[in-house]
C-alpha positions in Angstrom: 110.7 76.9 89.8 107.8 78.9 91.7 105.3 76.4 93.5 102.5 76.5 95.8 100.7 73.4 97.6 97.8 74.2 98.9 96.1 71.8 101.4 93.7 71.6 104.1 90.8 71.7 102.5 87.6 69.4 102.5 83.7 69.2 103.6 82.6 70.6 106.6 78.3 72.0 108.2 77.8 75.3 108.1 79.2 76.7 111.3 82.6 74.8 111.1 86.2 75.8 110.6 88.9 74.8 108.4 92.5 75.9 108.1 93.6 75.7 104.8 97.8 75.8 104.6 100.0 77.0 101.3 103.1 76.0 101.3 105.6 77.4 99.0 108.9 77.3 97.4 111.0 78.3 94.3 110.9 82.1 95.1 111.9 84.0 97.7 108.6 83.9 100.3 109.4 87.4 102.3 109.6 89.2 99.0 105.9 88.1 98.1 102.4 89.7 99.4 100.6 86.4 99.9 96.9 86.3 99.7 93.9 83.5 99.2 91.5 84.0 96.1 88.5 81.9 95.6 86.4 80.9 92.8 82.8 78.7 92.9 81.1 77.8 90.2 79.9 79.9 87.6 81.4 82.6 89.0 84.8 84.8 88.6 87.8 84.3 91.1 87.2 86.9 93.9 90.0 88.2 96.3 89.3 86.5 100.1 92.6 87.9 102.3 95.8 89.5 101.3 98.8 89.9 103.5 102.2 92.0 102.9 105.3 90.2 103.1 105.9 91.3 107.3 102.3 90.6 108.0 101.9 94.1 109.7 98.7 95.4 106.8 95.7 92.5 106.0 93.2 92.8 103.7 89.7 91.1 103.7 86.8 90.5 101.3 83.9 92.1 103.6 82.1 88.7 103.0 84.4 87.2 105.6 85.5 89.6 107.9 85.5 88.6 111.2 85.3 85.1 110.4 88.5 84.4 108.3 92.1 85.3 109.4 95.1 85.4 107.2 98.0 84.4 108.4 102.1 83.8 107.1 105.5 82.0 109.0 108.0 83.6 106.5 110.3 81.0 108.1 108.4 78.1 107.1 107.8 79.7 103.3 103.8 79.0 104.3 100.7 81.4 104.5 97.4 80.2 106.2 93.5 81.4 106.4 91.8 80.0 108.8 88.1 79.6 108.3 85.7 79.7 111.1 81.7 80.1 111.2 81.5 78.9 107.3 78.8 79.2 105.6 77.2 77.1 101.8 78.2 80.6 100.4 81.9 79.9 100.9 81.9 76.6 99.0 84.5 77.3 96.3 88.2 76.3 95.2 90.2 78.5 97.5 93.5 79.4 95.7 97.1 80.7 97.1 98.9 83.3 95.1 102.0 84.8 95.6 102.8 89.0 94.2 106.8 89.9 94.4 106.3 93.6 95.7 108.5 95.0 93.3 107.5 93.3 89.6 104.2 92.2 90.6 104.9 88.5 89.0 102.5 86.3 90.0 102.4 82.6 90.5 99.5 80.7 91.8 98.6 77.6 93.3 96.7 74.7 92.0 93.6 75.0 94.3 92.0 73.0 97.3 88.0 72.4 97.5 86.2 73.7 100.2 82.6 72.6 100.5 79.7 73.2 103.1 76.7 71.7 103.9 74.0 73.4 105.1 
């Protein structure tokens, strides 16, 4: 069955970086747009970076452009976003989800915390 780890997250200033990592398995990773969603508290889950399956066309939330990059290995079945310059704003629980380009089945991962202090 489809499933998606998520690490990497954690506490970090204002100013920092993290990488968060989503590793996945059960489906067939090259057939998937992969992208990174993220919901804080009190609020609905928002759309951070999205990236087709050969990594060629990216899509950013304008909140974070220029500070996060997407990023995929279709060999290693993983998709990354790298987080640099963070800000208290981005303190949410980032989540990984993976679209099949043709029947748009989703499956999502089970969420890392990402905090920072100010």
């Amino acid at each position: 069955q489809a499933q998606l780890v998520e690490s990497g997250g954690g506490l970090v200033q204002a100013g920092g970086s993290l990488r968060l990592s989503c590793k996945v398995s059960g489906i067939t990773f090259s057939n998937n747009v992969m992208g990174w969603h993220r919901q804080a508290p009190g609020k609905q889950r928002e759309l951070v970076a999205s990236m087709t399956r050969s990594g060629s066309v990216t899509n950013y939330a304008d909140s974070v452009k220029g500070r996060f990059t997407i990023s995929r290995d279709n060999a290693e079945n993983t998709v990354y976003l790298q987080m640099n310059n963070l800000k208290p704003e981005d303190t949410a629980v980032y989540y990984c989800k993976a679209t099949h380009y043709l029947t748009g089945r989703a499956v999502w991962g089970q969420g890392t915390q990402v905090t920072v202090s100010s």
